[in-house]
Short mmCIF file of the C-alpha atoms (twelve columns), coordinates in Angstrom:
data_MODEL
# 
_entry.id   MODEL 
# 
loop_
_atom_site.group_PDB 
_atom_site.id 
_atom_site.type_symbol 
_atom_site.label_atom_id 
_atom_site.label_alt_id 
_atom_site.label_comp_id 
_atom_site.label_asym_id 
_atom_site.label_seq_id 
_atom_site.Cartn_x 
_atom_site.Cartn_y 
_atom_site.Cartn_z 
_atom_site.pdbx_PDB_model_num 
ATOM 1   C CA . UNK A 1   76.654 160.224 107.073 1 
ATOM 2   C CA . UNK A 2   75.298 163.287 105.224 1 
ATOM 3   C CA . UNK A 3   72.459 161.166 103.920 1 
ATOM 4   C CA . UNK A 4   71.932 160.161 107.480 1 
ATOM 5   C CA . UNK A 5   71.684 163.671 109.157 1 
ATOM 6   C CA . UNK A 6   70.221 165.848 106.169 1 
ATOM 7   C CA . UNK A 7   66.867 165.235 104.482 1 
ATOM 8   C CA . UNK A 8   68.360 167.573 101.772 1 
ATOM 9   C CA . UNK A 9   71.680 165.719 101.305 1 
ATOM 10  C CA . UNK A 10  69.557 162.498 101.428 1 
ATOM 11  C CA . UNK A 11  67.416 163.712 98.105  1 
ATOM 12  C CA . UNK A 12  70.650 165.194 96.560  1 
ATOM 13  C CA . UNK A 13  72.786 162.453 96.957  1 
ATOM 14  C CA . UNK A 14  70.000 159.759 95.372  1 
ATOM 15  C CA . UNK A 15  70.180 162.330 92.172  1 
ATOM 16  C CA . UNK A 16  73.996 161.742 91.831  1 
ATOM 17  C CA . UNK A 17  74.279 158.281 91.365  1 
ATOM 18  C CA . UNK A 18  74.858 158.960 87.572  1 
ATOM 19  C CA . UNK A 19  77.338 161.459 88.159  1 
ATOM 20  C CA . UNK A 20  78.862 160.983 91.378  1 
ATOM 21  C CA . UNK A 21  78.824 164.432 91.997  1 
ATOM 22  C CA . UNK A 22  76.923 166.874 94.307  1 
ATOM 23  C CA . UNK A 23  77.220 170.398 93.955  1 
ATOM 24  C CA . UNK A 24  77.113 172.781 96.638  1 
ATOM 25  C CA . UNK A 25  76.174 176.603 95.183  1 
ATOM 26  C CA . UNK A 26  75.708 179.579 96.648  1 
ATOM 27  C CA . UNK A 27  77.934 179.095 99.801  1 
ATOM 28  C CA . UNK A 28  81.027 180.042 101.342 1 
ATOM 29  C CA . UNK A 29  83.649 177.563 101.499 1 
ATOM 30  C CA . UNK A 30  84.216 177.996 105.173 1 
ATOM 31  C CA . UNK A 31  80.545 177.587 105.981 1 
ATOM 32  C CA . UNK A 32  80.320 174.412 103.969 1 
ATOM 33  C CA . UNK A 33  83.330 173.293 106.306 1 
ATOM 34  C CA . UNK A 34  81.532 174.183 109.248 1 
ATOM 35  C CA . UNK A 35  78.615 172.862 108.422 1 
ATOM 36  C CA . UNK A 36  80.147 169.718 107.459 1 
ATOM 37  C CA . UNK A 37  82.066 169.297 110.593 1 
ATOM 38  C CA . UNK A 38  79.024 169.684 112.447 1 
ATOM 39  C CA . UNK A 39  76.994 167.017 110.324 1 
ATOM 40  C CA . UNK A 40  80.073 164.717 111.359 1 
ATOM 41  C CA . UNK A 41  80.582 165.501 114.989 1 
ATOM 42  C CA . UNK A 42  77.996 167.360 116.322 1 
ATOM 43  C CA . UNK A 43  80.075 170.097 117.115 1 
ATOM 44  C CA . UNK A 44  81.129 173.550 115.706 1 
ATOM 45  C CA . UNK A 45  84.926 173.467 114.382 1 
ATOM 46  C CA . UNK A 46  86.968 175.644 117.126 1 
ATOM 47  C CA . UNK A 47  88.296 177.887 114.533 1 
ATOM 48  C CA . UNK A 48  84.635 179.062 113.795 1 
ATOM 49  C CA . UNK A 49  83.718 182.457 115.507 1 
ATOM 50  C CA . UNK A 50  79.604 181.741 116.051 1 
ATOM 51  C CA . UNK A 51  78.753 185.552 116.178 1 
ATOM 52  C CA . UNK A 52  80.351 186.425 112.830 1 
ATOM 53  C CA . UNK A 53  79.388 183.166 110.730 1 
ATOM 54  C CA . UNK A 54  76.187 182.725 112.450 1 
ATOM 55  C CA . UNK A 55  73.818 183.865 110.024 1 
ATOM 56  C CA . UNK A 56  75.348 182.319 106.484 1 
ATOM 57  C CA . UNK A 57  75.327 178.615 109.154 1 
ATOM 58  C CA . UNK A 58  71.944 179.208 109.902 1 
ATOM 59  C CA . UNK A 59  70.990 180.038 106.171 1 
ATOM 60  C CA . UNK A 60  72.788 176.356 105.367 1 
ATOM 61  C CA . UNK A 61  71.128 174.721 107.904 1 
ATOM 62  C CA . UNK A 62  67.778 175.699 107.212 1 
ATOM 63  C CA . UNK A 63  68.487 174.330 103.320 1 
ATOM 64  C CA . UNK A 64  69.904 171.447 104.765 1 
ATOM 65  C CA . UNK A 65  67.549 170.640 107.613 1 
ATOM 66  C CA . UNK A 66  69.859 170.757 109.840 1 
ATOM 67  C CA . UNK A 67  67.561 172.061 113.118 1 
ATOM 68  C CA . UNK A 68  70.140 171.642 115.736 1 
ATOM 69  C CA . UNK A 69  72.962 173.815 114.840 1 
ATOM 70  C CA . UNK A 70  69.721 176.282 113.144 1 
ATOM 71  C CA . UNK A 71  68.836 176.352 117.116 1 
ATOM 72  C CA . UNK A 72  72.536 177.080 117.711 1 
ATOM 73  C CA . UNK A 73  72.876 179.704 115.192 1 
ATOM 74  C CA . UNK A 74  69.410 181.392 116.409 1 
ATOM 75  C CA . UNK A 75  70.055 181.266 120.461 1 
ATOM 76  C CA . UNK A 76  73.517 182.780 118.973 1 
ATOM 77  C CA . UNK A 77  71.543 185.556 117.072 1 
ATOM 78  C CA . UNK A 78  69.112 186.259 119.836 1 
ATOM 79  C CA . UNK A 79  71.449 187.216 121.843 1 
ATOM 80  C CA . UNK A 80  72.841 190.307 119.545 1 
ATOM 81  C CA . UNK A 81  69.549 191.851 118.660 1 
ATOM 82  C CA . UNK A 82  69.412 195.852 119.353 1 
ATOM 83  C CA . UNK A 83  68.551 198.522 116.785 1 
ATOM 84  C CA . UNK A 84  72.104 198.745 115.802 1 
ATOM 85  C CA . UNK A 85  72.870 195.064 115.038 1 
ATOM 86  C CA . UNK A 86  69.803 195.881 112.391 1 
ATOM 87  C CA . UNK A 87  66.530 193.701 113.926 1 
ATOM 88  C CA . UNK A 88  64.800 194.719 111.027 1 
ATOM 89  C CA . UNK A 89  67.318 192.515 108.905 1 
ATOM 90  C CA . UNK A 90  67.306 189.777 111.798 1 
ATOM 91  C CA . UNK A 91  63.773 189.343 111.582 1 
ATOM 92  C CA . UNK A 92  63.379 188.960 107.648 1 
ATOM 93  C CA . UNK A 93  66.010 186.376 107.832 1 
ATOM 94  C CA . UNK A 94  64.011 184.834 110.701 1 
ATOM 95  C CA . UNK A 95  61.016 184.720 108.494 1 
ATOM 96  C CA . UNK A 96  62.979 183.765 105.148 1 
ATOM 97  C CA . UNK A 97  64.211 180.384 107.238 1 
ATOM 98  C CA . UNK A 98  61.288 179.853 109.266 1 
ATOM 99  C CA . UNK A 99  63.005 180.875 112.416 1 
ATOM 100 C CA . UNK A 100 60.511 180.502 115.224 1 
ATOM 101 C CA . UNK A 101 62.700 181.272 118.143 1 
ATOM 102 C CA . UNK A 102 64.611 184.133 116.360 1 
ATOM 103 C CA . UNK A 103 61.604 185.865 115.227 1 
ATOM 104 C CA . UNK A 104 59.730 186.017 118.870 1 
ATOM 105 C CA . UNK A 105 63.096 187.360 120.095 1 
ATOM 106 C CA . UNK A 106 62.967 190.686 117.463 1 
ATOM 107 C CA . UNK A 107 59.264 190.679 118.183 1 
ATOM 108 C CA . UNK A 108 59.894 190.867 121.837 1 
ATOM 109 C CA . UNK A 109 62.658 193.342 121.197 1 
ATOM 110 C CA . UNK A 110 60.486 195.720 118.594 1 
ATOM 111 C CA . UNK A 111 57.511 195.699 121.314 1 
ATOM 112 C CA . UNK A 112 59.692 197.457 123.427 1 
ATOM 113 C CA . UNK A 113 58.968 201.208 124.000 1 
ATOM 114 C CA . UNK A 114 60.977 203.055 121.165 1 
ATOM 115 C CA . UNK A 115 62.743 200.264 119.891 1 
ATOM 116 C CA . UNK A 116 60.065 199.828 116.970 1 
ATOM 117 C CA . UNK A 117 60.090 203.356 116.424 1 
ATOM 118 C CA . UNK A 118 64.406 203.372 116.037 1 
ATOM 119 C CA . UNK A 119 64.604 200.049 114.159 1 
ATOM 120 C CA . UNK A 120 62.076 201.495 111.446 1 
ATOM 121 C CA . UNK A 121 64.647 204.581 111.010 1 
ATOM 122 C CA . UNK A 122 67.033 201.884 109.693 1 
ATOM 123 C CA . UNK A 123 67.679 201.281 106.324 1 
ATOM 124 C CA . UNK A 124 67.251 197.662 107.037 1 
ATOM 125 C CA . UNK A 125 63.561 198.209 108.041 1 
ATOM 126 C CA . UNK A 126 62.728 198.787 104.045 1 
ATOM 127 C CA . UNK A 127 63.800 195.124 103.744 1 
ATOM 128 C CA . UNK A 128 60.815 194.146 105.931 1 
ATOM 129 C CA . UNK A 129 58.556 196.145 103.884 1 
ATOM 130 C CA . UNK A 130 59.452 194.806 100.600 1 
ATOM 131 C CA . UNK A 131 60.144 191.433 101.679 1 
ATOM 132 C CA . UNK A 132 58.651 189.843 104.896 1 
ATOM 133 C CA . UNK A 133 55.043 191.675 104.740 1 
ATOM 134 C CA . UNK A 134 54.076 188.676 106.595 1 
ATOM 135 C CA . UNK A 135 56.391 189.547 109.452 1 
ATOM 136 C CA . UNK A 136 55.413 193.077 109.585 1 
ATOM 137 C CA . UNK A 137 52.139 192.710 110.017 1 
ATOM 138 C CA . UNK A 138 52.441 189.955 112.832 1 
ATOM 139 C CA . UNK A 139 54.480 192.755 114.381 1 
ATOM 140 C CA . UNK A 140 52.049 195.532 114.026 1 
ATOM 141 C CA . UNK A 141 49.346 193.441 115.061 1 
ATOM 142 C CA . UNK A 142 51.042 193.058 118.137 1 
ATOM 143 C CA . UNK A 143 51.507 196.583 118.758 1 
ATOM 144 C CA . UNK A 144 48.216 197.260 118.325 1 
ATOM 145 C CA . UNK A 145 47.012 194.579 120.798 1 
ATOM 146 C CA . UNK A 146 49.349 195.768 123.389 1 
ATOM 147 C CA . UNK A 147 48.298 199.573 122.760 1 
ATOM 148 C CA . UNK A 148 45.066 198.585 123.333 1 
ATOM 149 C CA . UNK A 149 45.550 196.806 126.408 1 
ATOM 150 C CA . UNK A 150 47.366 199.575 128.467 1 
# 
C-alpha cells in the first residue's frame, strides 16, 4: 500500500530488500501516524487537530508525494494567514514544498494595503530574505505591477 500511494515509499522500499528496513528521519512520530493513516484510508485520524499539525503533514507529504492531503494541509493553511500567524514564514514554507495554492494565498494577502508593510516588521520576514529570494521577488514584482497600474 505505501508503495502504491507514494512515489517516495515506492523508491525507498525497492532499496530495503536487503535489509528489510525503512527508516523514517526527521519526523514526529505522530505525523508519521497521521500520515500513515491517511496513505491507508484516505482520511485524517480523528484525533489529529489539522490547524496545529498542518504544516509538519504538509512538509511529509510533499517528501512523500502525497498531493492530496498536501492540498488538505494548504486549503487548511490558507485559511490562517494574517500578519500575526507569520505569512512571511507561510510563504517560505510554500516555496520550500512547492506549494502553488499556499503561496498565491500569502501573495494575495501581502498585496493587500499595509499587510506587506506589517508582515516585513516580523521577524519571520528575515526568513524570506535569506531563504526564499525567489519568493520575494515574485512578490515585489507584483507590487510593483499593481503600483503601477493604479
Amino acid at each position: 500500500m505505501l508503495a502504491a500511494r507514494s512515489p517516495t515509499f515506492k523508491a525507498e522500499l525497492a532499496l530495503t530488500t536487503a535489509t528489510n528496513m525503512l527508516h523514517i528521519d526527521g519526523m514526529d512520530a505522530a505525523v508519521f501516524k497521521a500520515m500513515l493513516h491517511f496513505i491507508y484510508t484516505d482520511t485524517l485520524p480523528k484525533e489529529v487537530e489539522l490547524a496545529t499539525m498542518a504544516k509538519p503533514l504538509l512538509v511529509a507529504a510533499d517528501k512523500y508525494k502525497l498531493e492530496r492531503l498536501k492540498l488538505i494541509c494548504e486549503e487548511e493553511l490558507c485559511g490562517h494567514i494574517g500578519v500575526h500567524s507569520v505569512v512571511a514564514a507561510m510563504l517560505a514554507l510554500a516555496e520550500q514544498n512547492c506549494c502553488r495554492v499556499l503561496k498565491e494565498a500569502c501573495t494575495q494577502f501581502l498585496s493587500e494595503p499595509g499587510n506587506l508593510k506589517a508582515a516585513m516588521a516580523t521577524s519571520d520576514f528575515e526568513q524570506l530574505k535569506t531563504g526564499c529570494h525567489h519568493a520575494l521577488m515574485e512578490l515585489v514584482m507584483k507590487q510593483y505591477i499593481t503600483a503601477t497600474e493604479a
